[in-house]
C-alpha positions as CSV (number, residue, x, y, z in Angstrom):
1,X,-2.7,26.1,-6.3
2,X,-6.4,26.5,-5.5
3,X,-8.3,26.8,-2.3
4,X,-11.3,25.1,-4.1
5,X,-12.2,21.5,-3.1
6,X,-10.0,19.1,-5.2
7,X,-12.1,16.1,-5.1
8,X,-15.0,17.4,-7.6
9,X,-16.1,14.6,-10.1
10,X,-12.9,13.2,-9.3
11,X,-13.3,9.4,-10.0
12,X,-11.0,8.6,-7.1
13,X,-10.7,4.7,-8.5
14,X,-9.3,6.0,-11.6
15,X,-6.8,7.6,-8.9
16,X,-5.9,4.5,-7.7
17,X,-5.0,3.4,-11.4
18,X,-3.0,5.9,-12.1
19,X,-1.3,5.3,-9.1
20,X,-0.9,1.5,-9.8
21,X,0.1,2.9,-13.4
22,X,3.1,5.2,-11.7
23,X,4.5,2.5,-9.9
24,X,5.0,0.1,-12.5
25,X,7.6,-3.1,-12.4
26,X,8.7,-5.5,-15.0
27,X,8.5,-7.9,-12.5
28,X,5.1,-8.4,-11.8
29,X,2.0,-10.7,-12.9
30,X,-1.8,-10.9,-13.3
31,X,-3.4,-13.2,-11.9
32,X,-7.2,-13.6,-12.2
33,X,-7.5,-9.8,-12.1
34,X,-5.0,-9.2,-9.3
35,X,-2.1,-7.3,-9.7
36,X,1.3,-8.8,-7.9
37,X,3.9,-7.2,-7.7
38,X,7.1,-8.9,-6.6
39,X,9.7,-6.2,-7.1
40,X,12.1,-6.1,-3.8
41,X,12.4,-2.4,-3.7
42,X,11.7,-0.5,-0.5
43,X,8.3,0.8,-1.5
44,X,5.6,-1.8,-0.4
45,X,3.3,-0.9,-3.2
46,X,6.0,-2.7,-5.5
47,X,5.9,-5.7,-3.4
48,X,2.1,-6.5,-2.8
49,X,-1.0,-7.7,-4.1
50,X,-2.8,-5.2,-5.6
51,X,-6.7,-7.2,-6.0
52,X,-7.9,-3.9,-7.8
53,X,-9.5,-5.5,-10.8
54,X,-12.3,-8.4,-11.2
55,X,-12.2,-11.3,-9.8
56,X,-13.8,-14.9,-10.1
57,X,-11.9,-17.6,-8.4
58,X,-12.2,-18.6,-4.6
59,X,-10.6,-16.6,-2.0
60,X,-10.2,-20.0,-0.5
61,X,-7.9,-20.9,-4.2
62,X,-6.5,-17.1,-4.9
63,X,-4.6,-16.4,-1.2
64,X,-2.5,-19.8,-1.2
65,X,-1.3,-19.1,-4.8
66,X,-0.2,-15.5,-3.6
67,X,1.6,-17.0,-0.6
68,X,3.4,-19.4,-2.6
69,X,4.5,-16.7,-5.8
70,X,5.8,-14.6,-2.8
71,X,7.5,-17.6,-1.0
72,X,9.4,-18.8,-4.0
73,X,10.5,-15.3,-4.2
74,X,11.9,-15.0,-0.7
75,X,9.4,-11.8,0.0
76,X,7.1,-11.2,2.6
77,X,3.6,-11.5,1.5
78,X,1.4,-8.2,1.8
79,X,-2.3,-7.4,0.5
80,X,-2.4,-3.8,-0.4
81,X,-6.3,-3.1,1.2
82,X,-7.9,-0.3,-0.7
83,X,-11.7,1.0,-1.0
84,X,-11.2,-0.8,-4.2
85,X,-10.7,-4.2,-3.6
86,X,-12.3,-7.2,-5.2
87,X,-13.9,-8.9,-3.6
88,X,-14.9,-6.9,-0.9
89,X,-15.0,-10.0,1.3
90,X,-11.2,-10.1,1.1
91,X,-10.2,-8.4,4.2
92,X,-12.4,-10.2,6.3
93,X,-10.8,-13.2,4.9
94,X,-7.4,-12.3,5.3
95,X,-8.0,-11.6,8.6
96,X,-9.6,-14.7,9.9
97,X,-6.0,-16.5,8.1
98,X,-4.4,-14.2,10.8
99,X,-3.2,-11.5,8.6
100,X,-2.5,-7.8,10.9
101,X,-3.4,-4.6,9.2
102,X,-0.7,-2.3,9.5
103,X,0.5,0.9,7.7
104,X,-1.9,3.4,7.1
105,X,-1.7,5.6,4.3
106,X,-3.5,8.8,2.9
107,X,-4.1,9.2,-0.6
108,X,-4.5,13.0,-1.2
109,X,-5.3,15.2,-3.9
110,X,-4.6,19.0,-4.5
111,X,-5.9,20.9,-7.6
112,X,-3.4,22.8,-10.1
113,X,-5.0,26.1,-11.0
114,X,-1.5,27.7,-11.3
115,X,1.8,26.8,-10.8
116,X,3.5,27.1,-6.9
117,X,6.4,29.4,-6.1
118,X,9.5,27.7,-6.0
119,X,11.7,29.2,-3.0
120,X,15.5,30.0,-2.1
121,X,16.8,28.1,0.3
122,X,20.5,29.3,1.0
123,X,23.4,26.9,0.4
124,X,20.8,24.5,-1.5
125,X,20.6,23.5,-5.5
126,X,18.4,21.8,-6.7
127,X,19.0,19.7,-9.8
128,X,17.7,17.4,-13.0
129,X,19.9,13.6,-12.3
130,X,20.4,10.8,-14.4
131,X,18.1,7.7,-13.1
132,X,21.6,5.9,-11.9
133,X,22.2,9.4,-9.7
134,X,18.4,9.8,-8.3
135,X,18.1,6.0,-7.5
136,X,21.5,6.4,-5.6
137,X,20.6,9.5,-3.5
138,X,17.3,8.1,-2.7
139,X,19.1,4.8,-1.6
140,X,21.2,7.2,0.6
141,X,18.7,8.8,1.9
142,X,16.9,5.7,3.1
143,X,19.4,3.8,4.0
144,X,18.4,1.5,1.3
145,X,20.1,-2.1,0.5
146,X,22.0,-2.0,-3.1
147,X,19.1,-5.0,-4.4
148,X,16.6,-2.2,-3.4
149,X,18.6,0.8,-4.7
150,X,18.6,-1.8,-7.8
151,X,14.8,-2.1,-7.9
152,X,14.2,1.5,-7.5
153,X,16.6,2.0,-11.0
154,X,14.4,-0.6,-13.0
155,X,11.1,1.1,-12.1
156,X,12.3,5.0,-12.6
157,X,14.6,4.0,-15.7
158,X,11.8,2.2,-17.6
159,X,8.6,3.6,-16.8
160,X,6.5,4.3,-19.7
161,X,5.4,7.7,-18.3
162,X,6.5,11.5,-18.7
163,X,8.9,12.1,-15.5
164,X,10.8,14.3,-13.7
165,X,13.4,14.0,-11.1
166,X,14.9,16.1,-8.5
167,X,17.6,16.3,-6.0
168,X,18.4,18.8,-3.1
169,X,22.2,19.0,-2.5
170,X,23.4,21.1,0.0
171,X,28.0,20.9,-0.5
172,X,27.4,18.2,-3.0
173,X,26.0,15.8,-1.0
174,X,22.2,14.8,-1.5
175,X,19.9,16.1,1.3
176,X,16.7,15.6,-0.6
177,X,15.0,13.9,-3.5
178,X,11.4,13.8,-5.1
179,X,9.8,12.8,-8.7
180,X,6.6,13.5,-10.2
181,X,5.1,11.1,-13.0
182,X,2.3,12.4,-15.5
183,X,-0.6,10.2,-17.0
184,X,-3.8,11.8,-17.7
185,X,-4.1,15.2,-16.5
186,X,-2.8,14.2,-13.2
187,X,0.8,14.5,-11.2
188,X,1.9,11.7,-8.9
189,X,4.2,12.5,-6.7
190,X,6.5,9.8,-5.4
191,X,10.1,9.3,-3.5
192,X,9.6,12.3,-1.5
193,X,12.4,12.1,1.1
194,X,14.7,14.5,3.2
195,X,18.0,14.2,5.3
196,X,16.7,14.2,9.1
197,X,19.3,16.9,9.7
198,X,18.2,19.3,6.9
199,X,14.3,18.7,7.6
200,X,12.1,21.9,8.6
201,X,14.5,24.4,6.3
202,X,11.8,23.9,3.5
203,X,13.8,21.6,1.4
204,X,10.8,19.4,1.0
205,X,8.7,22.6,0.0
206,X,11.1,23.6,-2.7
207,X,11.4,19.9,-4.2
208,X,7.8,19.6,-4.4
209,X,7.0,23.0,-5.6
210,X,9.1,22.8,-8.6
211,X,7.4,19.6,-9.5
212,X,4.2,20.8,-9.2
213,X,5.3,23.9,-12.0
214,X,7.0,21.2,-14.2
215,X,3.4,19.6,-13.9
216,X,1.6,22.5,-14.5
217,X,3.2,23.4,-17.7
218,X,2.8,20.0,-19.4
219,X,-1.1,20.3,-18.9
220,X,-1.7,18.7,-15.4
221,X,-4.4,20.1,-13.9
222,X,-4.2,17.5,-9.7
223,X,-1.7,16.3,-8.6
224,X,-1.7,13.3,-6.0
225,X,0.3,11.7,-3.3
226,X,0.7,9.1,-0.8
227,X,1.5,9.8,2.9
228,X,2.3,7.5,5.8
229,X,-0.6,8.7,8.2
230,X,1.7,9.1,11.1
231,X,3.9,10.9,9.1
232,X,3.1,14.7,10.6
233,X,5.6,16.4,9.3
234,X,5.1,15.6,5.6
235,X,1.6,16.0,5.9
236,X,1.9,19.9,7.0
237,X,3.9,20.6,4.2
238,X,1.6,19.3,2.0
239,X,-1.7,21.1,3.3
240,X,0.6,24.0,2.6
241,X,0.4,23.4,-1.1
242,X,-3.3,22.6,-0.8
243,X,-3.3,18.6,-1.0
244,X,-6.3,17.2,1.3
245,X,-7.5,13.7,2.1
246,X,-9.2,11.5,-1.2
247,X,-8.8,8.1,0.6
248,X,-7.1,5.8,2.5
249,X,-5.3,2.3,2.3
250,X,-3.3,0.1,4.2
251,X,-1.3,-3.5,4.1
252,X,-2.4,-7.2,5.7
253,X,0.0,-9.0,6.4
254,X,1.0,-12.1,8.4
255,X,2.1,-11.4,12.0
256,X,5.9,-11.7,11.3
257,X,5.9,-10.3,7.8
258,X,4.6,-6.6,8.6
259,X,7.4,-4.8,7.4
């Protein structure tokens, strides 16, 4: 890793891109130049509107058909709210229908100069899985329902990029999971999660170390991630391996729907 600024003639929208790239779902839909994504996984970014692209028709025309695609689809409706979104006015709009921001989320970048040291931890492996065996430890791990465990499998099994799993296991049993998915030069990192009773014994370190390496030797030269904001633990692992704030996003969604 490098101590030198990541964010250099970084275009941080093609970030965004990449990102929407990484967390692609075969159950998703243009529409006018928004993005929605109406795959009932865990991760929110899989079930939102993502209005990242142009845009002509009214706001007053665009936010009804969202509500009713979601609707018919028994899922809660959610604007993704990036620096990126078109039209800019949408916020405000959504907002004035009553829609509550919630969720705050870094976006952060770190530079690969060299790969990161991978550690020892005592009493932990870490290991390649099958897509059925990650999807099922990170279920575990989050307590997730077997329709989202099911989601997760779609996206990891089919995705059209070059990826990577890992699991932590400490006496067989998963204490840790995190993937990394390559596109252009840069390494998203995504399902980063560890056992509450194994966290602060650098599990989380080791995962995301040896994802970073697997990175660095196919040619990635920054990696990215995205962090709850509140999420301080996380956070001070990555500084560690030199990731620092690019942006910031966060959800709208109607008062009884924020989750």
């Amino acid at each position: 890793m490098s101590g030198a600024a990541p964010l250099d003639g970084i275009d941080l929208r093609r970030v965004e891109e990449v990102g929407l790239n990484a967390l692609q779902t075969q159950r998703q839909l243009f529409y006018d130049g928004w993005l929605l994504r109406v795959s009932p996984g865990k991760a929110k970014r899989a079930r939102s509107v993502n209005a990242h692209f142009g845009s002509s028709l009214s706001l007053a025309q665009k936010i009804p058909y969202c509500e009713r695609i979601y609707a018919e689809r028994g899922l809660p409706v959610l604007f993704r709210i990036t620096p990126f979104v078109q039209p800019s006015g949408l916020e405000a709009e959504l907002a004035a229908r009553g829609y509550r921001s919630f969720e705050d989320t870094l976006v952060q970048l770190a530079r690969l100069d060299r790969p990161p040291d991978a550690p020892s931890i005592a009493g932990v492996d870490f290991v390649t899985p099958s897509p059925v065996a990650f999807a099922e430890a990170v279920g575990e791990l989050q307590q997730s329902s077997a329709e989202q465990r099911a989601a997760l499998l779609e996206r990891v099994a089919h995705t059209p990029l070059t990826t990577r799993a890992m699991i932590a296991t400490a006496d067989g049993q998963p204490v840790g999971t995190g993937t990394v998915m390559l596109e252009d030069g840069f390494a998203g990192i995504y399902s980063m999660v560890t056992a509450p009773p194994m966290r602060s014994r650098g599990i989380a370190g080791g995962i995301l170390a040896s994802l970073l390496a697997w990175a660095w030797e196919r040619g990635a030269a920054h990696a990215y991630l995205q962090v709850s904001a509140d999420n301080q633990g996380a956070i001070s692992v990555y500084r560690r391996f030199g990731f620092v704030d690019a942006y910031t996003y966060h959800y709208r969604g109607r008062p009884d729907e924020c989750h």
